[in-house]
C-alpha positions in Angstrom: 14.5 -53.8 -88.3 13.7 -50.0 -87.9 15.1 -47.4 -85.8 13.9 -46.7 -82.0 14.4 -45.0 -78.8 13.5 -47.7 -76.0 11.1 -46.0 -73.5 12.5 -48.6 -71.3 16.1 -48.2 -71.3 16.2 -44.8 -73.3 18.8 -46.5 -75.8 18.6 -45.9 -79.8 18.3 -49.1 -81.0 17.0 -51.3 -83.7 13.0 -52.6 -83.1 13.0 -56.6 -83.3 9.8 -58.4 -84.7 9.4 -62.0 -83.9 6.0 -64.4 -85.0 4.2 -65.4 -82.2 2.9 -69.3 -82.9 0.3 -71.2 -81.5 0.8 -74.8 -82.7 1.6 -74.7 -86.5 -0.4 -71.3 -86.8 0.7 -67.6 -86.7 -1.3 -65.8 -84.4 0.8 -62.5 -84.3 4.1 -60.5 -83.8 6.2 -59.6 -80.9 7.7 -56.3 -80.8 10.8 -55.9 -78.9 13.7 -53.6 -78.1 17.1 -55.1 -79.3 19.3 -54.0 -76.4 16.7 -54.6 -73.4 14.7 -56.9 -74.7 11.6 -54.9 -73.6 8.2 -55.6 -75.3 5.5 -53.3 -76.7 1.8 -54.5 -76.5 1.5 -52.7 -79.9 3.2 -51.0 -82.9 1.6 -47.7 -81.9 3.3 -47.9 -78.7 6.6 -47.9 -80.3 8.5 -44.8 -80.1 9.7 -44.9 -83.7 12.7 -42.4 -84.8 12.2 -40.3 -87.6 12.1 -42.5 -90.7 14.9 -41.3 -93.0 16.4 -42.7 -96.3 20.1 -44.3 -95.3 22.5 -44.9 -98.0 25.4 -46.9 -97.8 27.2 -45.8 -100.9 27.2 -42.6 -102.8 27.9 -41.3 -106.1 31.7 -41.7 -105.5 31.7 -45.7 -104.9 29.8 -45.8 -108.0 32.2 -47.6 -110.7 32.8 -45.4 -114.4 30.7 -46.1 -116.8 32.7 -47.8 -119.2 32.4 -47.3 -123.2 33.6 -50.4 -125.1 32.6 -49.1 -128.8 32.4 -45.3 -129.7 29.5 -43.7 -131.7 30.3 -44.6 -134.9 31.0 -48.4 -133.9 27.8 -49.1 -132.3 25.8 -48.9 -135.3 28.0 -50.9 -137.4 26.6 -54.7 -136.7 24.5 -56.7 -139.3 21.8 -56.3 -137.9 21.7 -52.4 -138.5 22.5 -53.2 -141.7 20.3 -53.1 -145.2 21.6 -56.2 -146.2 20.3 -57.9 -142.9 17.3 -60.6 -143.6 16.0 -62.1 -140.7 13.1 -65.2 -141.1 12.3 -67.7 -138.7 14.7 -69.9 -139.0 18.0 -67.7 -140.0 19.9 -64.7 -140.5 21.1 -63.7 -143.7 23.3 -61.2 -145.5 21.7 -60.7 -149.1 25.1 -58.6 -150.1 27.3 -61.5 -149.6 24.3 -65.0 -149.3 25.6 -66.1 -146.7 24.5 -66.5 -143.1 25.1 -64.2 -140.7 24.6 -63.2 -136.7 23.0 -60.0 -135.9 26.4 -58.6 -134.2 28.4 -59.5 -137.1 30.9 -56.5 -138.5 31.5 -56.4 -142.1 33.8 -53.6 -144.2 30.4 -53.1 -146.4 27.8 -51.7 -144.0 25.1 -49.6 -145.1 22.9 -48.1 -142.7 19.4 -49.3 -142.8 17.6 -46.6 -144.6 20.1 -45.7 -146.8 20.6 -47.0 -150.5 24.3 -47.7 -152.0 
């Protein structure tokens, strides 16, 4: 629904749109005014208001942006890891031959990239 001012009753209201059938077949729209009911042969002849953007909710009823790991903890999974060996059918660490999920934590990271 968009924003008018009825040339009938002068009210700012809301523009209805309604299909028009014929049988089982669309053969059009009606355009009406919400309050008066009064319809427009066309959408030219709708007396539109200025389109403007409306929002609901501003940067104030946005919630904080919430940080579960820091820096230094987000890099610290498996699967950043040098030891991480991914084929197609499993994860591994080579450091400790086991298997291994790509958001596992272990006390002997090393960064991918960097020998130790």
């Amino acid at each position: 629904m968009l924003e008018i001012i009825c040339t009938a009753c002068g009210a700012d209201t809301l523009l209805k749109r309604e299909p028009v059938y014929d049988g089982f077949t669309k053969t059009g729209e009606e355009l009406s005014c919400a309050s008066c009911g009064h319809i427009y042969a066309s959408q030219a002849d709708v007396p539109f208001k200025a389109q403007h953007q409306i929002n609901i909710f501003t940067d104030d009823d946005r919630p904080d942006k919430v940080e579960v790991f820091g820096d230094d903890e987000k890099q610290r999974v498996c699967r950043y890891c040098i030891h991480y060996v991914v084929n197609p059918f499993a994860q591994r660490c080579d450091r400790h031959a086991r298997f291994v999920d790509a958001t596992d934590y272990c006390g002997e990271f090393l960064p991918a990239g960097k020998q130790g």
